[in-house]
PLY file of the C-alpha trace (Angstrom):
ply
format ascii 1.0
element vertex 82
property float x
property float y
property float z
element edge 81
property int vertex1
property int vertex2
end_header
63.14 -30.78 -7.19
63.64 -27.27 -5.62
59.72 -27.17 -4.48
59.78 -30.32 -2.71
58.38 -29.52 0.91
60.41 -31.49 3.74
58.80 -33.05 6.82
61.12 -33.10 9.54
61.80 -34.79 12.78
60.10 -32.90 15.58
61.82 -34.50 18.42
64.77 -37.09 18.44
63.46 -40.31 18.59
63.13 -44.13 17.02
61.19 -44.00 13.49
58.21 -46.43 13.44
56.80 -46.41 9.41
53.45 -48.27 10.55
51.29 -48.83 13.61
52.37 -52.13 13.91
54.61 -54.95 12.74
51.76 -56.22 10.85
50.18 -53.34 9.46
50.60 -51.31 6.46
52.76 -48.07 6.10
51.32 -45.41 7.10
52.35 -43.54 3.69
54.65 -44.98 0.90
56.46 -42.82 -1.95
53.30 -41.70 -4.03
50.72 -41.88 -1.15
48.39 -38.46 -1.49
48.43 -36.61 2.26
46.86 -33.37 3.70
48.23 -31.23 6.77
46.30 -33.58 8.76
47.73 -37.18 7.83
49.75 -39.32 9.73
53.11 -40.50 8.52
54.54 -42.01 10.76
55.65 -42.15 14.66
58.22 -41.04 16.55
58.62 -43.07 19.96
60.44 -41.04 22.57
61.05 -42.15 26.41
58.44 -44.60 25.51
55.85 -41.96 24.29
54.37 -43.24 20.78
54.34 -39.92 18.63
52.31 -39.62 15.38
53.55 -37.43 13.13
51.98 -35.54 10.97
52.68 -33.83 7.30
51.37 -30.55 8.16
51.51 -30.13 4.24
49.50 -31.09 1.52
51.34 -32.64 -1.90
52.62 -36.15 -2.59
55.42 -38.25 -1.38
58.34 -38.69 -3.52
60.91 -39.37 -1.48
61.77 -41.02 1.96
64.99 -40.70 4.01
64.45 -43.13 6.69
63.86 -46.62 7.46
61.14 -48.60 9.94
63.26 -48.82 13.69
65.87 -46.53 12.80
67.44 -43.47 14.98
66.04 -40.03 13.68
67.72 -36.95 15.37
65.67 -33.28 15.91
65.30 -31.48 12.55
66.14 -34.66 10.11
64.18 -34.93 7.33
62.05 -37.91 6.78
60.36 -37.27 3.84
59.87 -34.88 0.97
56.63 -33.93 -0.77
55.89 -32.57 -3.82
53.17 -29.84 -3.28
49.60 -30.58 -4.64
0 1
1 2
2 3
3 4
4 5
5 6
6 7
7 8
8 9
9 10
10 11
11 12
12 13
13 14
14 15
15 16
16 17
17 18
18 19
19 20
20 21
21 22
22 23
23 24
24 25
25 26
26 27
27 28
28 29
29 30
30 31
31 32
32 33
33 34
34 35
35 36
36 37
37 38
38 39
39 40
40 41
41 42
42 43
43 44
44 45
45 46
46 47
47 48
48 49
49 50
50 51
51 52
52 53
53 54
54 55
55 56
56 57
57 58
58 59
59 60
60 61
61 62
62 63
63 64
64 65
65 66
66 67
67 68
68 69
69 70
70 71
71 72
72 73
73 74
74 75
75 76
76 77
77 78
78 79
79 80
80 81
């Protein structure tokens, strides 16, 4: 589990997993991603930020729940590299 690559919080914030209360996740524990996919937001001061994985790999692990707190540098999720 020592090469699993962790995406972080870039700002401190309220964790959003989907777009919208009635969409899908935006990823789930086994959902593929590239440096360019979206996993989640991060709203701030009322600013909706998407997040990306900047990483390519699988998810295997996530930290944090939809609507909870995240602080700067927390990790949210953990991928296992392609």
């Amino acid at each position: 589990a020592d090469n699993l690559i962790p995406i972080k919080s870039p700002l401190v914030g309220t964790f959003y997993a989907k777009p919208s209360p009635d969409s899908d996740p935006y990823v789930e524990i086994g959902s593929l991603v590239d440096p360019q996919t979206v996993v989640c937001i991060i709203e701030a001061m009322k600013v909706m930020n998407e997040i990306k994985a900047e990483t390519s790999g699988t998810i295997v692990e996530s930290f944090v729940t939809d609507g909870q707190a995240v602080e700067y540098g927390q990790i949210l999720f953990k991928v296992k590299p392609d």
